[in-house]
Residue, then its C-alpha position, 0 to 999 in steps of 0.5 A: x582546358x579549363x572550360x566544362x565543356x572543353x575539358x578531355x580529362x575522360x578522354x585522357x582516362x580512356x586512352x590510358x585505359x586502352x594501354x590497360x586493356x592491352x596488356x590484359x589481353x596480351x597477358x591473358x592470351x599468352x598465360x591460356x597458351x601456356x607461356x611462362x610468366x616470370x619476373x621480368x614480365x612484369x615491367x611490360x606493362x609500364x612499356x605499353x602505357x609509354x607507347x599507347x599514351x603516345x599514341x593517344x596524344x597523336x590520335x588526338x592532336x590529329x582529331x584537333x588539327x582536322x576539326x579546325x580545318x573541317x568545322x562542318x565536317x561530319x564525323x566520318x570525314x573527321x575521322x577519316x581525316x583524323x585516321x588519315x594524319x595518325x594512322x600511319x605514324x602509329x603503325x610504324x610505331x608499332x611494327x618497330x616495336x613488335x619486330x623488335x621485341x618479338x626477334x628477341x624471341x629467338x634468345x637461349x634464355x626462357x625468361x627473356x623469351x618470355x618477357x618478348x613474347x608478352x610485350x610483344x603482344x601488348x603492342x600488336x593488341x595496343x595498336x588493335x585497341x587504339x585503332x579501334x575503341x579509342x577511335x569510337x572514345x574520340x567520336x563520342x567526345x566529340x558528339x558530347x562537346x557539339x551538344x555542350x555537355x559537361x564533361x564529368x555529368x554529360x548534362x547539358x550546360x547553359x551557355x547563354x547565361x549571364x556570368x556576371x551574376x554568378x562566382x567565378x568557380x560556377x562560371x568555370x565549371x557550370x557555365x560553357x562560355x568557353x566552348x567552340x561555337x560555329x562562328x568562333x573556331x578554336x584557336x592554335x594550341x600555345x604549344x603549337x604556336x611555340x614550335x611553328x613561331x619560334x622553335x622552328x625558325x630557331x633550329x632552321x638557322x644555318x648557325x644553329x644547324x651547325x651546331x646541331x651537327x657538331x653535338x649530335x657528332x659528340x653524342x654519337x663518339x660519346x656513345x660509342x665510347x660508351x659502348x665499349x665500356x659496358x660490363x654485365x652485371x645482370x642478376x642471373x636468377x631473373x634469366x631463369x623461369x620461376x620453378x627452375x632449380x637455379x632460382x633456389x641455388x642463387x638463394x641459398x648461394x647469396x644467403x649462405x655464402x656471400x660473406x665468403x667471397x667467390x670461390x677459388x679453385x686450383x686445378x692441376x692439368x697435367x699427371x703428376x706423382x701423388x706418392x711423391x712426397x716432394x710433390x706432394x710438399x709443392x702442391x702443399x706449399x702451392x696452396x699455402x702461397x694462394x692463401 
């Protein structure tokens, strides 16, 4: 928003901040208890900011949805409220993403193990973080706006000046005109008013409803289609942990090696006369045919 008093830039800060604080609790929880960490580890990070900066913007279309609802409301029911509409969207959120990662715990492969274990426990300490401090960040927000404080200094902002007498980039930033006052409640978001107004009718059309069914049907026959095509092409050394023997093997398989091509190997599985020479000549020219 472009109003100072509006703004929720620290409020945005603090949500990412919690996803932040997750992952150190998580990784340091983990690394006490002596699991490895491996290279794959450390795309966990960028999984839980996905997740805990959705949880932050349902936290927060929530606390706004209640507040226009309830303007007079203490805090606690807006809270209360709040918790109410988000709560349970995000702990269902949750709960998918922690039973996902942490069935993947049961892989033979000690990096994917871990890998599992790490982020799975981002997320369980994400949802604690998110139900906790950035629930305490909202309250606070919220108690620097109904005190029309500035929302980089938490100064008090005037706003009963006259704005004709000063430029428009002071009126933006140190004049709080734009404020929510008791007698002029915020309207809608524009996002809102596009989805309720006209996204909503849109796709509630009998046609367009068709139409719906008739892609997802064709995205669904795509991907199973899909499915049926996948190949492996994993890199072997990032499902080893960092100390094992086959990271160096694949080194120095890849630096030595690799301008050779695979290996070929001929193997004879039954006994045959080696003093033969007849034999010997076919073994002989065998192998001049392969190569």
């Amino acid at each position: 928003r472009l109003s100072c008093i509006r703004n929720n830039i620290w409020l945005a800060s603090c949500g990412v901040l919690s996803s932040g604080l997750a992952v150190l609790s998580s990784f340091g929880l983990m690394l006490f208890c002596g699991v490895p960490f491996v290279v794959t580890v450390a795309n966990a990070p960028f999984l839980i900011l996905g997740v805990g900066v959705d949880d932050m913007f349902i936290m927060i279309a929530s606390w706004e949805q209640s507040s226009r609802k309830k303007e007079k409301s203490s805090v606690k029911s807006l809270l209360a409220e709040t918790y109410a509409e988000a709560a349970l969207s995000v702990t269902i959120t949750t709960l998918t993403d922690v039973l996902a990662f942490f069935i993947g715990t049961w892989t033979a492969f000690p990096s994917v193990r871990s890998f599992c274990l790490y982020t799975g426990t981002a997320f369980v300490f994400c949802y604690v973080y998110t139900m906790t401090f950035f629930g305490a960040v909202l309250v606070l927000n919220h108690k620097r706006e109904q005190g029309n404080r500035h929302w980089l200094t938490c100064m008090r902002v005037d706003v009963g000046r006259d704005q004709a007498e000063s430029s428009c980039l002071y009126n933006a930033c140190c004049i709080g005109s734009c404020s929510r006052q008791p007698s002029q409640p915020e309207g809608e978001h524009p996002m809102s008013i596009f989805f309720k107004n006209y996204y909503g009718p849109f796709v509630t059309n009998k046609w367009i409803k068709l139409l719906m069914v008739l892609l997802y049907g064709a995205y669904l026959g795509g991907s199973i289609y899909g499915c049926t095509q996948i190949r492996e092409g994993i890199d072997l050394r990032n499902l080893a942990n960092d100390d094992s023997y086959v990271i160096p093997y694949y080194d120095d398989d890849d630096k030595y090696f690799s301008t050779y091509g695979p290996r070929v190997m001929v193997v004879i599985t039954e006994s045959v006369d080696y003093w033969n020479e007849s034999v010997r000549l076919g073994i002989e020219s065998c192998v001049q045919n392969l190569e």
